[in-house]
ROLUM-87522 format. One record per residue (C-alpha): residue number from 1; x, y, z. Coordinates in Angstrom, 3 decimals. Example, Ala and Ser with C-alpha at 12.3 -4.5 7.8 and 13.67 -1.06 7.14 Angstrom:
REM ROLUM-87522
num  c1  c2  c3
1  12.300  -4.500  7.800 .
2  13.670  -1.060  7.140 .
This chain:
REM ROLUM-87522
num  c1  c2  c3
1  -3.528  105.091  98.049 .
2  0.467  105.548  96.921 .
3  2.452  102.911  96.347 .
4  3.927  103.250  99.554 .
5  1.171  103.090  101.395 .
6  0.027  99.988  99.573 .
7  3.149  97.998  100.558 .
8  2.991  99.200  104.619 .
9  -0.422  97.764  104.563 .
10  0.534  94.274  103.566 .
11  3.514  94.332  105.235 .
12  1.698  94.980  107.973 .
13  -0.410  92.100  108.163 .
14  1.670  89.822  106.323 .
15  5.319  90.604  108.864 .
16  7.848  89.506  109.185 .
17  7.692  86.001  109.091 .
18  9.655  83.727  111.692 .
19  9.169  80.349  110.915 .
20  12.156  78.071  111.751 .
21  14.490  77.351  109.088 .
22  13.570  80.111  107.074 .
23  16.952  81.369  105.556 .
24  18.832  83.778  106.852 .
25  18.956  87.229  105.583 .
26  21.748  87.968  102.740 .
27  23.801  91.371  103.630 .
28  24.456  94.411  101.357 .
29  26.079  97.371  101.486 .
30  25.195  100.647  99.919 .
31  27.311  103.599  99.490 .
32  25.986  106.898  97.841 .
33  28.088  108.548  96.128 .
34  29.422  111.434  95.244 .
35  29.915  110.794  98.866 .
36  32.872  112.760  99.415 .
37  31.622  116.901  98.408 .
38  30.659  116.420  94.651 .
39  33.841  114.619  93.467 .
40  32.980  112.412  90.652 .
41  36.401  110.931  91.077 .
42  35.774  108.622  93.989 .
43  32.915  106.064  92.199 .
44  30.874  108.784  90.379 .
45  27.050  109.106  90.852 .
46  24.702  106.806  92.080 .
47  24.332  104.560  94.559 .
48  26.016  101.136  94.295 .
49  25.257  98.334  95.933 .
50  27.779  94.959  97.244 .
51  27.942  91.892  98.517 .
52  28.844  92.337  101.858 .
53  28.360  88.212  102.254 .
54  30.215  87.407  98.929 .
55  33.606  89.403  99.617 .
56  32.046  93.089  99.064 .
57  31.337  92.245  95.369 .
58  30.337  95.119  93.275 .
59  26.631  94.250  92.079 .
60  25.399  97.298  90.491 .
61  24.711  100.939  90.221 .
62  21.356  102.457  91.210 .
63  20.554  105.594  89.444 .
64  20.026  108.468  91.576 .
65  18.697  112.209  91.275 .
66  19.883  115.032  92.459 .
67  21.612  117.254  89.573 .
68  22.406  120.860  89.785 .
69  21.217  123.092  86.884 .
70  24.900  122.597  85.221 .
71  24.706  118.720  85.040 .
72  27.137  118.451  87.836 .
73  25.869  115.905  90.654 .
74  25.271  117.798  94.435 .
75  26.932  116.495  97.355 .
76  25.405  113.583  99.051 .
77  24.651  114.793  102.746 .
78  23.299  111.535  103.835 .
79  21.697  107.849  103.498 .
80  19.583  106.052  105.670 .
81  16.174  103.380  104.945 .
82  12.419  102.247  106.272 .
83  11.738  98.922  106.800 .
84  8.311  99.906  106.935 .
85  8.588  101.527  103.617 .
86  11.254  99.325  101.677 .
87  12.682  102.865  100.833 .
88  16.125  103.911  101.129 .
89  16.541  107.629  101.300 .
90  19.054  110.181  100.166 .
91  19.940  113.596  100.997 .
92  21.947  116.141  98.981 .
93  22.904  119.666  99.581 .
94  19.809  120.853  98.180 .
95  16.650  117.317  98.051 .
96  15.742  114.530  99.408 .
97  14.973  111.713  97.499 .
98  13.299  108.283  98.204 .
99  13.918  105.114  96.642 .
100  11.939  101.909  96.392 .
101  14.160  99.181  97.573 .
102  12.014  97.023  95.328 .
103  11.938  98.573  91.765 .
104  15.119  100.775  92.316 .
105  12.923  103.780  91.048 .
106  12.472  107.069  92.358 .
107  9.338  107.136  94.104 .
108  9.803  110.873  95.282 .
109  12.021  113.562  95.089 .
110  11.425  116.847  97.709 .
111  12.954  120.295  97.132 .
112  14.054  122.562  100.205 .
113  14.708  126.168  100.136 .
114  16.985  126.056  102.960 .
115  18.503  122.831  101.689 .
116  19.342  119.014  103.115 .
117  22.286  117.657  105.451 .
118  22.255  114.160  107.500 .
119  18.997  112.552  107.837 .
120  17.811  110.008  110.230 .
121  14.566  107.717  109.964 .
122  12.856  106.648  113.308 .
123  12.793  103.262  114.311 .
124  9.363  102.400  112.952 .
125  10.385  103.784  109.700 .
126  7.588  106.293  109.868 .
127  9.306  109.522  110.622 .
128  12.636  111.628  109.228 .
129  14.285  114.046  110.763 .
130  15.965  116.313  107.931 .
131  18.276  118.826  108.950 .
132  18.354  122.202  106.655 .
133  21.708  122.770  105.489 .
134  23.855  124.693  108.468 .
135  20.716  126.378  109.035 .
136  18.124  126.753  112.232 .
137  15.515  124.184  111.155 .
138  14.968  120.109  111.381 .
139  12.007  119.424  109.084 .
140  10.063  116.221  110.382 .
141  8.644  114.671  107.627 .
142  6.173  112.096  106.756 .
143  8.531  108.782  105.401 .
144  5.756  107.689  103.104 .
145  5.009  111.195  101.153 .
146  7.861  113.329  102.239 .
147  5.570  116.048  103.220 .
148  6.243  118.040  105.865 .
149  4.653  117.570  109.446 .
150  6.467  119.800  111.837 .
151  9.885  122.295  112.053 .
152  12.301  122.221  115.196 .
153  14.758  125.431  115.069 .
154  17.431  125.187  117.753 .
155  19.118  127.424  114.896 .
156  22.908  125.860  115.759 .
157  23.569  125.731  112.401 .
158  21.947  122.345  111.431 .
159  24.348  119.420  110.196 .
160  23.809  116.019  111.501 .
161  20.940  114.087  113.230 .
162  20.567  110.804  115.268 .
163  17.328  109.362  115.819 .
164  17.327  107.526  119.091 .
165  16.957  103.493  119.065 .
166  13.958  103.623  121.395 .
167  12.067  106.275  119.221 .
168  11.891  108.523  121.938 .
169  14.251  111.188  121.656 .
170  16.105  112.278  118.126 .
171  19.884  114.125  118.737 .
172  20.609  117.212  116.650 .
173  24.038  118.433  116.445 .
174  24.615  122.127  115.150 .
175  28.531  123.376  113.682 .
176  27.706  126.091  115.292 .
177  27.177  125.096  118.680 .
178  29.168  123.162  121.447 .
179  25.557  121.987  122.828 .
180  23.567  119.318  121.400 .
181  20.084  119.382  121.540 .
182  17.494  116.512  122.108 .
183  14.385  116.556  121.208 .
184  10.742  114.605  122.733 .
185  9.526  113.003  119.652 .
186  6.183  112.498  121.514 .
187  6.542  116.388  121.687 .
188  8.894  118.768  120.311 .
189  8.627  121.496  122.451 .
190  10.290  119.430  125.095 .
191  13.878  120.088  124.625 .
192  16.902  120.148  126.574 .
193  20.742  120.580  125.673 .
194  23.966  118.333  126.640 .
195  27.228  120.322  127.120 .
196  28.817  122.363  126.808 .
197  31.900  120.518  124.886 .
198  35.433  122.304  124.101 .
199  33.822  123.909  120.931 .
200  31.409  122.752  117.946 .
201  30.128  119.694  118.159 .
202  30.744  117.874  114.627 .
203  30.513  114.097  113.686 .
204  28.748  112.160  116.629 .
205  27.750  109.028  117.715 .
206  25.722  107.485  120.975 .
207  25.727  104.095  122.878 .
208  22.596  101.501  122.830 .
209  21.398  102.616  126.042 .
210  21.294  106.321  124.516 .
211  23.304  107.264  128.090 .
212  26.291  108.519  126.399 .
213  27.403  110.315  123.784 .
214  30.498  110.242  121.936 .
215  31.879  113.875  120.115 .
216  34.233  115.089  117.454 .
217  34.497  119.106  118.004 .
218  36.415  121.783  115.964 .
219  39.617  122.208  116.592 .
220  40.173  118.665  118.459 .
221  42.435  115.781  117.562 .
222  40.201  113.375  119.743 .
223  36.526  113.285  121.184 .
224  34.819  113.471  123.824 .
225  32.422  112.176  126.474 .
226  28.802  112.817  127.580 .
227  26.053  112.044  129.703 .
228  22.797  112.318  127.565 .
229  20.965  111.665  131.131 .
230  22.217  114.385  133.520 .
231  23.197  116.590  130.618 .
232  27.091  117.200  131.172 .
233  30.882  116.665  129.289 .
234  32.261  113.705  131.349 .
235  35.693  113.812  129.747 .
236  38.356  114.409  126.512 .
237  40.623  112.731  125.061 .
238  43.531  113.895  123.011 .
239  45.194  111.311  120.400 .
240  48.828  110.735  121.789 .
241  51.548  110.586  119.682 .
242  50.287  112.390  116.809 .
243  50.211  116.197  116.189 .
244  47.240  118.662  113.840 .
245  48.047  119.565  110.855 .
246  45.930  120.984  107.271 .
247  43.085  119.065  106.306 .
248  41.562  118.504  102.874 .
249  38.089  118.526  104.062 .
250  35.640  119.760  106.932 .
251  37.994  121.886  108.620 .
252  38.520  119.658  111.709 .
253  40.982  117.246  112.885 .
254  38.811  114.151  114.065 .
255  35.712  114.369  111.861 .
256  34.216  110.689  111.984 .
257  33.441  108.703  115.070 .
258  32.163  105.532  115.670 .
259  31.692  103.143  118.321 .
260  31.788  98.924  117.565 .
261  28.484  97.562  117.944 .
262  29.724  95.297  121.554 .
263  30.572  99.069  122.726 .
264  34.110  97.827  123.124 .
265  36.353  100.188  121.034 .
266  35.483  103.998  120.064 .
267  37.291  103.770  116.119 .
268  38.369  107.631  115.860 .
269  39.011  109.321  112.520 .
270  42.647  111.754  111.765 .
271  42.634  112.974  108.482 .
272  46.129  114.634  108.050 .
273  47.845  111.855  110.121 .
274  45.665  109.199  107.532 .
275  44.628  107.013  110.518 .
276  41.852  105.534  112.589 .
277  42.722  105.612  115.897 .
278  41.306  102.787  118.288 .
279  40.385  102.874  121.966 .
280  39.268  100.401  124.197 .
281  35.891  101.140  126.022 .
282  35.058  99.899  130.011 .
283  32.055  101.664  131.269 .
284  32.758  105.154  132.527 .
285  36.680  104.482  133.269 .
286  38.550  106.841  130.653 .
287  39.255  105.008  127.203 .
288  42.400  103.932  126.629 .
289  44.271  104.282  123.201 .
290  45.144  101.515  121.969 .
291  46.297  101.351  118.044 .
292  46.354  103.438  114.734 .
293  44.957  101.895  111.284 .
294  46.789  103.410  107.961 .
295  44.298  104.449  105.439 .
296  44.795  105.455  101.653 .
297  43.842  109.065  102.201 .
298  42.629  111.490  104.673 .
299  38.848  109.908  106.619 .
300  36.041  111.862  107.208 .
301  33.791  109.037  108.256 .
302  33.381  105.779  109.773 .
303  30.674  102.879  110.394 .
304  30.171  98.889  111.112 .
305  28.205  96.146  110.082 .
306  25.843  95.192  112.869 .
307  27.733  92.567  113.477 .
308  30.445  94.247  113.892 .
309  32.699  92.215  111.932 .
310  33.364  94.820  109.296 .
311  34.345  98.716  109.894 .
312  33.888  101.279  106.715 .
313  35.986  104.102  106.658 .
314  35.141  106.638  104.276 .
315  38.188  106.375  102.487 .
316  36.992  102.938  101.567 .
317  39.075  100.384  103.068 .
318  37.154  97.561  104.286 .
319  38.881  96.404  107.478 .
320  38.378  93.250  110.037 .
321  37.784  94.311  113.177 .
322  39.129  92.041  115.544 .
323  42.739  91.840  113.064 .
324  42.670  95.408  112.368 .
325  43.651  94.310  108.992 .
326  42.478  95.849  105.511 .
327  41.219  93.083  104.133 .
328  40.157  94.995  100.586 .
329  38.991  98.079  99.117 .
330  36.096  99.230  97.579 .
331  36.097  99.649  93.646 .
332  33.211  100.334  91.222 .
333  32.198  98.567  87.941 .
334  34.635  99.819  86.409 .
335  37.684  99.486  89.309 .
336  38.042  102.749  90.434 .
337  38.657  103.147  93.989 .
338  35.287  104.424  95.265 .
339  34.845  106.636  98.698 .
340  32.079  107.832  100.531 .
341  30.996  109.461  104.139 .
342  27.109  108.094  103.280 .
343  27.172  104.313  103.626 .
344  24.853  101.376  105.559 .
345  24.620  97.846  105.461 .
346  20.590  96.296  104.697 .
347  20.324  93.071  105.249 .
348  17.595  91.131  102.449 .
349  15.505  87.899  102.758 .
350  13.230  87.010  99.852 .
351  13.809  90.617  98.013 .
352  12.087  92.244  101.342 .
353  14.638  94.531  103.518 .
354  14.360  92.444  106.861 .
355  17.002  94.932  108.978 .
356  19.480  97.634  108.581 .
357  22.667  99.027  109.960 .
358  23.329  102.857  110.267 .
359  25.312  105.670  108.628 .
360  26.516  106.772  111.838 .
361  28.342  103.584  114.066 .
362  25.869  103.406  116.964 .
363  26.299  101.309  119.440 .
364  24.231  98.378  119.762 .
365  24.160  97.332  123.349 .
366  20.374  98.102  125.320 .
């Protein structure tokens, strides 16, 4: 018996425990980096951890794998954790690796041949999703070992994954395809597509409810709308007020989307403009656009707090929500301005991981 496996068997029978007046759980945030390609600039390597409760202090640097053969660090693809494991887990362009939440050690580190992109863990912290990188597969893999269980290959050029809140369905967005495909987790053979959208899907994100989905696409300053239950675009939206222009990274206007966790505002990414733009939400009426955020440098990627009373950019502002104010930035040991695209809040009680946010800004209503 691993390790692993060990710890899911106690916590198993032990719980979680709910007595009254048992503390409430203490917040964290942890940001992988090199989160932005494999810049060593923006925080270095490693994954570093802060005080999301105690005004985003730095508390420390976990040391993570993933070096290429010339000492350089690879790209962190993506982040996400088990609760049933206490394991956070990290993808880079070419491994996954899994981390004990408790001893901060590597307690596995997997090699693909077709390489790692964004991950996403099923609810019951049993299952991962691993997309190759921009290649046909998903490898489904066993949380606990990392071994491999299954391969879906809607080969549309594999890139980022969302594993539906009620465990039942897991979303799978290609680069190079304007459909995305979901997937029976009960069976994968059982898929169906949503689109078509105005080109490549990139950066998504999906309400509670998992009845809509929200898209970036190539070539688009703005997003648009889906049905994930009848399977069609609902509508676009194009940012007014602001024009394209060159981008440093990902090759796409809007890349980073993100809904806050009441499902009141879509927060929209525009890297050469420097902004997040905000809309207001109502149902199926179109979104409105409401305001523009200034950020240091161009976004690729945005999330929330559960509570919704942060938002993360990936340029590392920390902002309020309801003030649209940057209330701080984000600065390592050693106060350099840190940045990263792979970033989620876990929430602690007694050293055990008692619940988690995501890397992606889902929303939160059922």
């Amino acid at each position: 018996m691993t390790l692993i496996q060990l710890y899911i068997l106690l916590y198993s029978f032990f719980g979680f425990t709910s007595q009254q007046g048992i503390k409430n759980p203490h917040r964290y945030l942890y940001v992988a980096v090199p989160g932005v390609r494999n810049y060593l600039e923006y925080g270095g390597h490693g994954l570093l951890v802060y005080d999301i409760d105690n005004g985003h202090k730095f508390i420390k640097r976990i040391v993570t794998q993933g070096l290429m053969e010339d000492d350089k660090p690879d790209n962190v693809k993506g982040i996400d954790v088990s609760l049933a494991t206490q394991c956070v887990y990290i993808t880079t362009v070419h491994k996954l690796q899994c981390i004990s939440l408790l001893t901060e050690k590597s307690v596995w580190e997997k090699s693909f041949d077709k390489g790692c992109d964004r991950l996403s863990i099923s609810p019951d912290g049993k299952e991962i999703y691993v997309p190759s990188f921009e290649k046909e597969d998903w490898y489904v893999l066993d949380a606990i070992t990392g071994n491999l269980k299954q391969t879906v290959s809607p080969n549309s050029g594999s890139h980022n994954t969302i594993y539906g809140p009620n465990g039942k369905e897991v979303y799978l967005e290609g680069l190079k395809s304007p459909y995305l495909t979901v997937v029976n987790t009960k069976d994968i053979n059982q898929k169906r597509q949503v689109g078509p959208f105005v080109n490549s899907i990139r950066p998504f994100t999906i309400n509670g409810a998992q009845t809509r989905v929200f898209v970036n696409a190539n070539e688009l300053l703005g997003f648009e709308v889906g049905d994930l239950v009848q399977g069609n675009k609902i509508y676009s939206v194009t940012v007014n007020g602001y024009q394209k222009g060159p981008v440093k990274r990902h090759g796409c206007p809007s890349h980073g989307i993100a809904l806050t966790p009441d499902e009141t505002e879509l927060w929209l990414a525009d890297a050469f403009n420097q902004k997040i733009h905000i809309f207001s939400l109502d149902g199926d009426s179109p979104a409105i656009q409401k305001e523009s955020i200034d950020l240091r440098d161009q976004p690729g990627w945005i999330t929330f707090t559960q509570a919704g009373d942060y938002a993360y950019p990936s340029t590392g502002e920390v902002i309020d929500p309801k003030t649209k104010k940057i209330i701080l930035t984000l600065q390592d040991e050693n106060g350099i301005p840190v940045q990263s695209e792979k970033m989620l809040e876990i929430d602690f009680r007694d050293k055990k991981a008692v619940s988690a946010g995501d890397q992606f800004g889902i929303g939160r209503r059922k």
